[in-house]
C-alpha positions as CSV (number, residue, x, y, z in Angstrom):
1,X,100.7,95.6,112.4
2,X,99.6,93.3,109.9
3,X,100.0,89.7,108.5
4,X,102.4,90.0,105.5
5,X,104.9,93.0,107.4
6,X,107.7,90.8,107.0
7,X,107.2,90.1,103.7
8,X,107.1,93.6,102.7
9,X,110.2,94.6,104.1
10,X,112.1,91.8,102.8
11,X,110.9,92.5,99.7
12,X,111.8,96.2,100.0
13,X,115.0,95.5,101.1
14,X,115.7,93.5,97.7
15,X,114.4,96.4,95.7
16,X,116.6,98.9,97.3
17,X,119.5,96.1,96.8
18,X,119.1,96.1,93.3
19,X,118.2,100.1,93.0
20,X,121.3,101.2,94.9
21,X,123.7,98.8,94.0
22,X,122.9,100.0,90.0
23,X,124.4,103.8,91.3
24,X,127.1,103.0,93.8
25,X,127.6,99.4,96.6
26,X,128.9,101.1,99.0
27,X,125.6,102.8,99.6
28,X,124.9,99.7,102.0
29,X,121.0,100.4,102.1
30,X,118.7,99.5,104.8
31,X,115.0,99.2,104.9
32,X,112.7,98.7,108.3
33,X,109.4,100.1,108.8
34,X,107.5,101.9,111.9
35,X,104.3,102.0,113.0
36,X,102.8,104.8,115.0
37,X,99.4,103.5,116.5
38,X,96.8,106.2,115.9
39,X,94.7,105.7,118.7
40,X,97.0,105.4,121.6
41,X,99.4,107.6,123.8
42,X,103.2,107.6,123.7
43,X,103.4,105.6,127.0
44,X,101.3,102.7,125.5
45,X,103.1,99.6,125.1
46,X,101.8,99.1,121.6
47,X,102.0,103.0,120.3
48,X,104.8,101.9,118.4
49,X,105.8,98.8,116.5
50,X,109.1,97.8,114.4
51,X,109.4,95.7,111.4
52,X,113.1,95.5,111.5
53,X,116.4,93.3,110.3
54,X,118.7,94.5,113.1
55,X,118.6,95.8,116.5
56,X,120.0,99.1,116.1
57,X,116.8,101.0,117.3
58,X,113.7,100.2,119.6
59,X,110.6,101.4,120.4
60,X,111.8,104.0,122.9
61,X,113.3,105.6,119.9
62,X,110.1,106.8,118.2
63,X,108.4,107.1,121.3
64,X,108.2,111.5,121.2
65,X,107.5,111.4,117.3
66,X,104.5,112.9,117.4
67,X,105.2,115.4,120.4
68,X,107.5,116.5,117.8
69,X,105.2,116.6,115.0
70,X,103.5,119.1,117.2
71,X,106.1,121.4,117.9
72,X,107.1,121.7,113.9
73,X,102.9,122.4,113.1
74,X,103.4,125.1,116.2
75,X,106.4,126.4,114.3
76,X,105.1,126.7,111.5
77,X,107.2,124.3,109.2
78,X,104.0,123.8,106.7
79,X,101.9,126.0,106.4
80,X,98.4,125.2,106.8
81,X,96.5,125.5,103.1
82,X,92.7,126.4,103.1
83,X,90.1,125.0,100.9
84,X,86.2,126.2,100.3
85,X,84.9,122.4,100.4
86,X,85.1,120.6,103.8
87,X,86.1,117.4,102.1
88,X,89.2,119.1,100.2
89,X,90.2,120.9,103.5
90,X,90.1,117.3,105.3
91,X,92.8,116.3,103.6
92,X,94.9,118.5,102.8
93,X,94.8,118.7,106.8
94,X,95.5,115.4,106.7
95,X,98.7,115.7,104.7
96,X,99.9,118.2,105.9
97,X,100.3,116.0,109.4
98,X,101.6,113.1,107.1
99,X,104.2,115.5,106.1
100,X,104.6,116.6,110.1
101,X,105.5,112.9,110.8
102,X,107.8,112.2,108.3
103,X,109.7,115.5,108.8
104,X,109.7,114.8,112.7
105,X,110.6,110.9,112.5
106,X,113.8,111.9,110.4
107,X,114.8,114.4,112.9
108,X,114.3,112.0,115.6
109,X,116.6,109.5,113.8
110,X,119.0,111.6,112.8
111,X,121.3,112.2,115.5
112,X,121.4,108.3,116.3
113,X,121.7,107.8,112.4
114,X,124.7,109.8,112.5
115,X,126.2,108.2,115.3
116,X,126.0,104.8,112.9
117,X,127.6,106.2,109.8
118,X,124.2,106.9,108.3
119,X,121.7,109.1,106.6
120,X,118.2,108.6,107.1
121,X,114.7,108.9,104.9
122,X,111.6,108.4,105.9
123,X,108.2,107.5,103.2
124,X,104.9,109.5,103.9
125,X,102.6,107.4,106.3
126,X,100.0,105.1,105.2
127,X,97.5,104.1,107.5
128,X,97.0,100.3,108.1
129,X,95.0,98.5,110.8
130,X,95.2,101.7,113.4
131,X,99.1,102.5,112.5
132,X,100.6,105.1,110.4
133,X,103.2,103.1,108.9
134,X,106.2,104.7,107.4
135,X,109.2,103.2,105.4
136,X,112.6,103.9,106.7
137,X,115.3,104.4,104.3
138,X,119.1,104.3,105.4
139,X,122.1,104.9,103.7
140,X,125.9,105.2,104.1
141,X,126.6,108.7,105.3
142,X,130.1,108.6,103.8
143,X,129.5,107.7,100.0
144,X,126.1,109.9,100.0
145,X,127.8,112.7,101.2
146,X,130.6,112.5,98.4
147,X,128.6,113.3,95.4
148,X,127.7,116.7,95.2
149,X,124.6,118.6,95.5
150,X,123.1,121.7,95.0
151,X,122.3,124.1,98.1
152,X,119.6,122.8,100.0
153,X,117.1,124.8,101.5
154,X,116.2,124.4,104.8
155,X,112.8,126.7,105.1
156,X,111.4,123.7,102.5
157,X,112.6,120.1,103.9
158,X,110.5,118.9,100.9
159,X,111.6,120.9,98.1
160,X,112.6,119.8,94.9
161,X,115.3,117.5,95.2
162,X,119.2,118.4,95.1
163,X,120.9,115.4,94.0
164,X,120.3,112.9,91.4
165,X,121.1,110.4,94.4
166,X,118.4,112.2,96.6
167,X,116.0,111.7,93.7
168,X,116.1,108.2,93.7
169,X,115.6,108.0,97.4
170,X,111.9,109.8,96.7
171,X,111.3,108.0,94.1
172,X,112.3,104.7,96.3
173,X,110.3,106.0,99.0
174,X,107.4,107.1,96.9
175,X,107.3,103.3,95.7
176,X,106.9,102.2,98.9
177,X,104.0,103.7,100.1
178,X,102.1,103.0,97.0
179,X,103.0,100.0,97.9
180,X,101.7,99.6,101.1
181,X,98.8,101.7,100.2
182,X,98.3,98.2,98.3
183,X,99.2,95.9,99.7
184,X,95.7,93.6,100.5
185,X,95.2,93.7,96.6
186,X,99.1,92.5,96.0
187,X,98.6,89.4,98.3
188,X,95.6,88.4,97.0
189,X,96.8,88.6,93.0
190,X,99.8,86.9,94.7
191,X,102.7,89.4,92.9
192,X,105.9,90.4,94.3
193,X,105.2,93.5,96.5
194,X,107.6,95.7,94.4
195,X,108.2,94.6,90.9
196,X,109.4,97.6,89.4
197,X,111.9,97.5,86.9
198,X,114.9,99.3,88.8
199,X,115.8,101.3,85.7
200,X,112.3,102.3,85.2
201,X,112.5,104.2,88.6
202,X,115.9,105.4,87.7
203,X,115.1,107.1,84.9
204,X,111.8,108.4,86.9
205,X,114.3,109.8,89.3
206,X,116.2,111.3,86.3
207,X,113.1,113.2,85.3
208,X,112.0,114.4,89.1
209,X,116.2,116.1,89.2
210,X,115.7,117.8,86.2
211,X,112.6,120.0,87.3
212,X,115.4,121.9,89.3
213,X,117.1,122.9,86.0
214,X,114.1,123.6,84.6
215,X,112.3,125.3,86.8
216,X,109.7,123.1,87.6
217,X,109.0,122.4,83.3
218,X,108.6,118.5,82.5
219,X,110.3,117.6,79.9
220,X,113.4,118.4,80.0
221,X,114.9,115.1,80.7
222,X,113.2,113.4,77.9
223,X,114.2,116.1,75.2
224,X,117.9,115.8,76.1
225,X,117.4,112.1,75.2
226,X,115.6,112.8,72.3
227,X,118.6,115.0,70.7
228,X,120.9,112.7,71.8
229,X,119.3,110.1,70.0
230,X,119.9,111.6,66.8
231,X,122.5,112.4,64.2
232,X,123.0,115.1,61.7
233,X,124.4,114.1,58.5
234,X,125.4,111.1,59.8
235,X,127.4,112.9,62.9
236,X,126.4,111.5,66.3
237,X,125.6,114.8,68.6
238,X,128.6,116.7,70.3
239,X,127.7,120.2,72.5
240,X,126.7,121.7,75.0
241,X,123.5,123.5,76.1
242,X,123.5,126.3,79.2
243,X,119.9,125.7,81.3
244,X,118.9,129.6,82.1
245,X,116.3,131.4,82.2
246,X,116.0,134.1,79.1
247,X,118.0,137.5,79.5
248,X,120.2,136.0,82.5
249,X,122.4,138.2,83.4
250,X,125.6,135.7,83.8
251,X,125.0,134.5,80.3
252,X,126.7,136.6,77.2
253,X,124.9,136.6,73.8
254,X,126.5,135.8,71.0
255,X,123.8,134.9,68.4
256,X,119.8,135.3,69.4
257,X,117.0,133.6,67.3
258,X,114.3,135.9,66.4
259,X,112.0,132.9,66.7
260,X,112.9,130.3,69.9
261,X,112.8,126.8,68.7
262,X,111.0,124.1,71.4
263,X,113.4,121.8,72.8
264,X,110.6,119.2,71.9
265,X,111.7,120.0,67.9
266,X,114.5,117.4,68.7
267,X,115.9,117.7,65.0
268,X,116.2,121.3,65.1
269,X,117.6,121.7,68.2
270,X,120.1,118.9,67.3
271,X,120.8,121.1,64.1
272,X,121.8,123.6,66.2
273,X,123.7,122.3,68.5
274,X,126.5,122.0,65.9
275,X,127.1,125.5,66.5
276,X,128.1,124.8,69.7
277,X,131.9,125.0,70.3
278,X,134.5,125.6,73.2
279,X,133.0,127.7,75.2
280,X,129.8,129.0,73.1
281,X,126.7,126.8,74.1
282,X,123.2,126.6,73.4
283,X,120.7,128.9,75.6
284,X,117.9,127.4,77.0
285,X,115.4,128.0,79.8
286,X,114.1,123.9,79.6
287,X,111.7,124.5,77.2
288,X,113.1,126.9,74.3
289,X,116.6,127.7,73.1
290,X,117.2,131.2,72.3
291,X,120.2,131.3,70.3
292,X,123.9,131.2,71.7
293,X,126.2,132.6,74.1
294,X,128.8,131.7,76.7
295,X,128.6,131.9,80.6
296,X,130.5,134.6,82.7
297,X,133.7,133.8,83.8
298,X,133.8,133.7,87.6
299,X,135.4,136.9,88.0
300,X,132.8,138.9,86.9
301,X,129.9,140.5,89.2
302,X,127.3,138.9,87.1
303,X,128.5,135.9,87.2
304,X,126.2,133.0,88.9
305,X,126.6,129.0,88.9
306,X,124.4,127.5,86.0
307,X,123.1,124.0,84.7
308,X,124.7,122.6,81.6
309,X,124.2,119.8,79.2
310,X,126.8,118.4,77.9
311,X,126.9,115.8,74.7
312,X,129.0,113.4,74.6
313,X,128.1,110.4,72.6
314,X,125.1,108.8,70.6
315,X,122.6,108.3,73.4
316,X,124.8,109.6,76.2
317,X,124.9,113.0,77.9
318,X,125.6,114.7,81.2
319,X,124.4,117.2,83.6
320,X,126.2,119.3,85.7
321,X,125.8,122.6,87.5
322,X,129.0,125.0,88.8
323,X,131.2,122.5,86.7
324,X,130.3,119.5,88.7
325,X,129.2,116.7,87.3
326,X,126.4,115.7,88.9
327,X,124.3,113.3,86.1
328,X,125.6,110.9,83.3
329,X,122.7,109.6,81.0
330,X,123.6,106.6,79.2
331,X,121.2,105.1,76.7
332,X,118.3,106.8,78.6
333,X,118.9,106.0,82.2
334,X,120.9,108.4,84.7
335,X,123.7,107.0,86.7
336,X,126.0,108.7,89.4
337,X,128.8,110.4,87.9
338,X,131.7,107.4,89.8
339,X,135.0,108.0,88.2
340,X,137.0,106.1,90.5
341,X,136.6,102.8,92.3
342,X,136.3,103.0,96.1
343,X,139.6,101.6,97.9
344,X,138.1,100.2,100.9
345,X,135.7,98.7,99.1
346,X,137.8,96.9,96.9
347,X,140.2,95.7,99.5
348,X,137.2,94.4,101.4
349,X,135.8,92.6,98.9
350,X,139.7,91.2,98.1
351,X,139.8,90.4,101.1
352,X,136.3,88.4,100.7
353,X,137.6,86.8,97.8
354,X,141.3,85.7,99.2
355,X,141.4,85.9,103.0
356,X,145.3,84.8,103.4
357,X,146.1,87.6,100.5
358,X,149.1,89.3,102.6
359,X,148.7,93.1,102.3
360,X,151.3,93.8,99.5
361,X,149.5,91.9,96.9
362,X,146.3,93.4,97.2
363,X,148.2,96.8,97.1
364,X,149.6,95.7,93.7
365,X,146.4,94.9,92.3
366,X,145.1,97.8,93.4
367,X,147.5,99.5,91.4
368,X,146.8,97.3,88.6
369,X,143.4,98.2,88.7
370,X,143.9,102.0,88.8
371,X,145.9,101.4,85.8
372,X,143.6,99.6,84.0
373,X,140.9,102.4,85.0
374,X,143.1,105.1,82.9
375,X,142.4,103.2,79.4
376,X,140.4,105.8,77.1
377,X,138.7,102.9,75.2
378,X,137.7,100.4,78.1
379,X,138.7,96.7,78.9
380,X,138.5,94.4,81.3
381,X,140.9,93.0,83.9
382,X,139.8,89.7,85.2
383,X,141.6,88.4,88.3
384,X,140.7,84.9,89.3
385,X,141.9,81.9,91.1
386,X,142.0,80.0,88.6
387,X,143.7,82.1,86.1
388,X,146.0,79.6,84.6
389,X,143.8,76.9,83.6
390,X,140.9,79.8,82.4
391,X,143.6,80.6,80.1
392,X,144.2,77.6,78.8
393,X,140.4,76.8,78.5
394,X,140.2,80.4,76.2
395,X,143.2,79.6,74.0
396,X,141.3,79.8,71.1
397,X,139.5,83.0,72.1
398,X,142.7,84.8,73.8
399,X,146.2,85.1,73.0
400,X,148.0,83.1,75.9
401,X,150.9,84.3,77.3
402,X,154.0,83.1,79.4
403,X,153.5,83.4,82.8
404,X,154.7,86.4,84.0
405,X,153.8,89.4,87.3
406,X,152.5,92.0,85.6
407,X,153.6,96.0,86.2
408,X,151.1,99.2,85.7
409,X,153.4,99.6,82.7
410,X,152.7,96.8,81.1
411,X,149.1,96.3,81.7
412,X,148.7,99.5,80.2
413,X,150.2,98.0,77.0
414,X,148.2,95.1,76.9
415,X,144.7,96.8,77.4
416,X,145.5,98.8,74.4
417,X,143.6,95.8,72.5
418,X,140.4,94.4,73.1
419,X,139.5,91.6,75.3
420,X,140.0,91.0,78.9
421,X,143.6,90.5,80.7
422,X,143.8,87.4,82.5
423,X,145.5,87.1,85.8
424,X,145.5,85.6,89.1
425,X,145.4,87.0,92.8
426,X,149.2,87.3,92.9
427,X,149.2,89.8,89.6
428,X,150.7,86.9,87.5
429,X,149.4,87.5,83.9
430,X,148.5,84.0,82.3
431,X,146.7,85.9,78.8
432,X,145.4,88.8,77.1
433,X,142.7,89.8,74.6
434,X,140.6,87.3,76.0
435,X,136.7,87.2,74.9
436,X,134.7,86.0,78.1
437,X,131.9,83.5,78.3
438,X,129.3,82.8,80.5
439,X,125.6,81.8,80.6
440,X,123.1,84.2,80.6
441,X,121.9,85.7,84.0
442,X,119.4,87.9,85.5
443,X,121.8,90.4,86.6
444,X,122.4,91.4,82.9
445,X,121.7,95.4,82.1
446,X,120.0,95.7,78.8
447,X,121.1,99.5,79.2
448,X,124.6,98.7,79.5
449,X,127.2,97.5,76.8
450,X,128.4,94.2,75.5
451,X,131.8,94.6,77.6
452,X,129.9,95.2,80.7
453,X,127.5,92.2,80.5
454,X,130.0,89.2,79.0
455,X,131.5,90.6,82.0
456,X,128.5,89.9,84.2
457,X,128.0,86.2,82.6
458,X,131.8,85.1,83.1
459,X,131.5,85.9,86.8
460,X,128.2,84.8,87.2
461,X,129.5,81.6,86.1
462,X,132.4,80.9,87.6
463,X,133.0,78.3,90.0
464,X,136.5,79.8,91.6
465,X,136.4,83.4,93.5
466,X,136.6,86.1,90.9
467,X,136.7,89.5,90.2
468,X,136.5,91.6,87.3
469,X,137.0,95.6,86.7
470,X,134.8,96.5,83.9
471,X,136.3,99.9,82.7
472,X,133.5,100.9,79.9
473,X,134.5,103.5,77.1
474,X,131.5,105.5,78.5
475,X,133.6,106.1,81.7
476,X,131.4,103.8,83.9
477,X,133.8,101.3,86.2
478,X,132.4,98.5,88.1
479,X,133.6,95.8,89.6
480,X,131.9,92.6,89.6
481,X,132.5,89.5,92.2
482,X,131.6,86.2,92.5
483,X,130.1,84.8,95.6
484,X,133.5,83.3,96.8
């Protein structure tokens, strides 16, 4: 299709790496692209070309794309828009079969993306060299589907989006065809392809999800941050806020404002929010608040599922609609709301670390690592092959202990201080309170916190397999591995 096709999708498959692997690894995603030659018939031998790392599709797959395109214009799936100048008119044609192709290439992949375990996005087309070319996106069906979302609707395949998680993927997407939209200009001033900064398009993403709140208002996302930001009389910011419009009919009054107060005053919304207690919250439609009330409980007729905002700490807050969570905001940038590590995941990647590990061990530090999930104020539980000698290298930064297997009980004592707890594959505890070292590396997060990253440059660094659970007191958990 063109010289540096390659190139581009190994450099999109990095950037979904790193985007993806920031909300949740077990996503797994995949990047190929397809091109669907403009100028020739479905039974041409060139009508359509793959740019792909595996062989789970072919040609033959895409081959009655745009026979399906047709049917959906027939249908009536977007309707046509008119415009008085010819030019206009053009393209908005034009898009409108862009978004005919997309919509028609994800239904065409979707029953074979099912059969693999996956869910399946496509990018608008961007023509290149005679082909439409369209990025393909491809997830794990399993983890996507476990994060909740709000009622899609199927008469608008490209309305507003319903997840945080689906957010990203536009966003994603979006990058990609501006992308390849630019991609002569990118060779020649020799840059990477994609080389934005992954929280930069996550906090993009945040914005996009938070039009549904909103109604379609900008700035919602932005304000929240903005009174989160901020204290009052030296209190960091604890409330809530109910997203509705004005005079909803599930929300009960309890104190109106003659004047509404723009969410964009950030001091005096954050004023008010100390009013805010148990079940009162402020009301706001996204761009006012209107005084205070409470939502209808679920018996009642009037009652109807509702966006709220909750604040928890200085610079964090969270969004969630029908009382799931579906949004944590943490020094400005959105993550999935993960409150529990993935078991398969982290037997697998025990397994990685320690083939011969017999099945009983890695049960009991699976248990140790639930445990160690439960502590309020965070810590870290490093488990390492060389546990025994670490410990002896961080004597002066630890307090060593006598070899001993440790319980769930009595990790939970020990995490009650800070620093990490030191043990090896066979839950044998060697020290505790141990501050971790490491050199600096790239896969620092400058939005993160000081447990999260010293976490980061210990495994970075190590030279035995290791792997660390990173519980932060902002309720994140990851877990971090070495190579092997």
């Amino acid at each position: 299709m063109w010289e540096y096709q390659s190139l581009f999708r190994v450099s999109a498959q990095l950037f979904a790496e790193g985007i993806f692997n920031l909300l949740d690894r077990t996503l797994r995603p995949e990047v190929f692209l397809v091109g669907l030659a403009v100028s020739r018939g479905a039974e041409s031998p060139d009508a359509v070309r793959l740019e792909a790392a595996s062989h789970d599709y072919s040609t033959a797959d895409f081959a009655r794309v745009k026979e399906r395109a047709n049917s959906l214009e027939r249908e009536g799936t977007y309707e046509p828009v008119y415009h008085l100048y010819h030019e206009e008119q053009d393209r908005l044609e034009k898009q409108r079969w862009y978004l005919l192709l997309r919509r028609a290439l994800e239904l065409e992949l979707d029953s074979k993306a099912t059969s693999l375990g996956r869910r399946v996005f496509c990018s608008m087309p961007v023509l290149l060299n005679g082909y439409l070319i369209m990025a393909v996106l491809q997830l794990s069906a399993e983890p996507f589907a476990s994060y909740y979302a709000l009622p899609a609707n199927p008469k608008a395949p490209d309305a507003r989006p319903v997840s945080l998680l689906h957010a990203v993927v536009r966003e994603f997407l979006l990058d990609c065809s501006k992308a390849l939209r630019g991609t002569d200009l990118d060779q020649e001033e020799d840059r990477p392809i994609l080389d934005r900064d992954y929280n930069e398009l996550l906090r993009a993403a945040g914005r996009r999800f938070m039009h549904a709140p909103s109604s379609g208002n900008h700035g919602l996302y932005d304000a929240c941050n903005g009174i989160a930001g901020l204290r009052h009389e030296g209190i960091e910011g604890k409330g809530t806020m109910l997203i509705a419009r004005r005079n909803h009919a599930a929300v009960v009054p309890v104190l109106m404002l003659e004047a509404p107060v723009p969410l964009r005053d950030h001091r005096s919304v954050r004023k008010l929010l100390e009013m805010s207690e148990g079940r009162t919250s402020l009301i706001s439609d996204g761009t006012q608040v209107f005084g205070l009330g409470h939502l209808a409980e679920s018996p009642d007729e009037q009652y109807e599922p509702l966006f709220m905002v909750r604040f928890t700490t200085h610079h964090n807050w969270e969004l969630s609609h029908d009382k799931q969570l579906m949004m944590r905001v943490i020094s400005g940038t959105p993550r999935l709301p993960q409150a529990r590590i993935n078991e398969q995941f982290f037997a697998a990647t025990i397994q990685r670390l320690w083939p011969t590990l017999d099945g009983s061990a890695v049960e009991n530090l699976w248990e140790l690592t639930m445990k160690a999930t439960t502590q309020r104020t965070g810590t870290i539980l490093v488990i390492s092959e060389n546990a025994a000698a670490e410990a002896k290298r961080l004597t002066r930064q630890s307090f060593r202990v006598a070899p001993r297997f440790i319980t769930p009980s009595v990790l939970c004592l020990v995490t009650n201080i800070d620093g990490a707890v030191l043990i090896d594959p066979l839950g044998t505890c060697f020290a505790i309170g141990a501050i971790l070292d490491g050199l600096a590396t790239e896969k620092g997060d400058s939005s993160r916190g000081s447990r999260y990253n010293s976490a980061v440059r210990y495994v970075e660094s190590s030279r035995y397999p290791t792997l660390a659970v990173v519980v932060s007191e902002d309720g994140w958990i990851d877990l971090l591995s070495s190579k092997k």
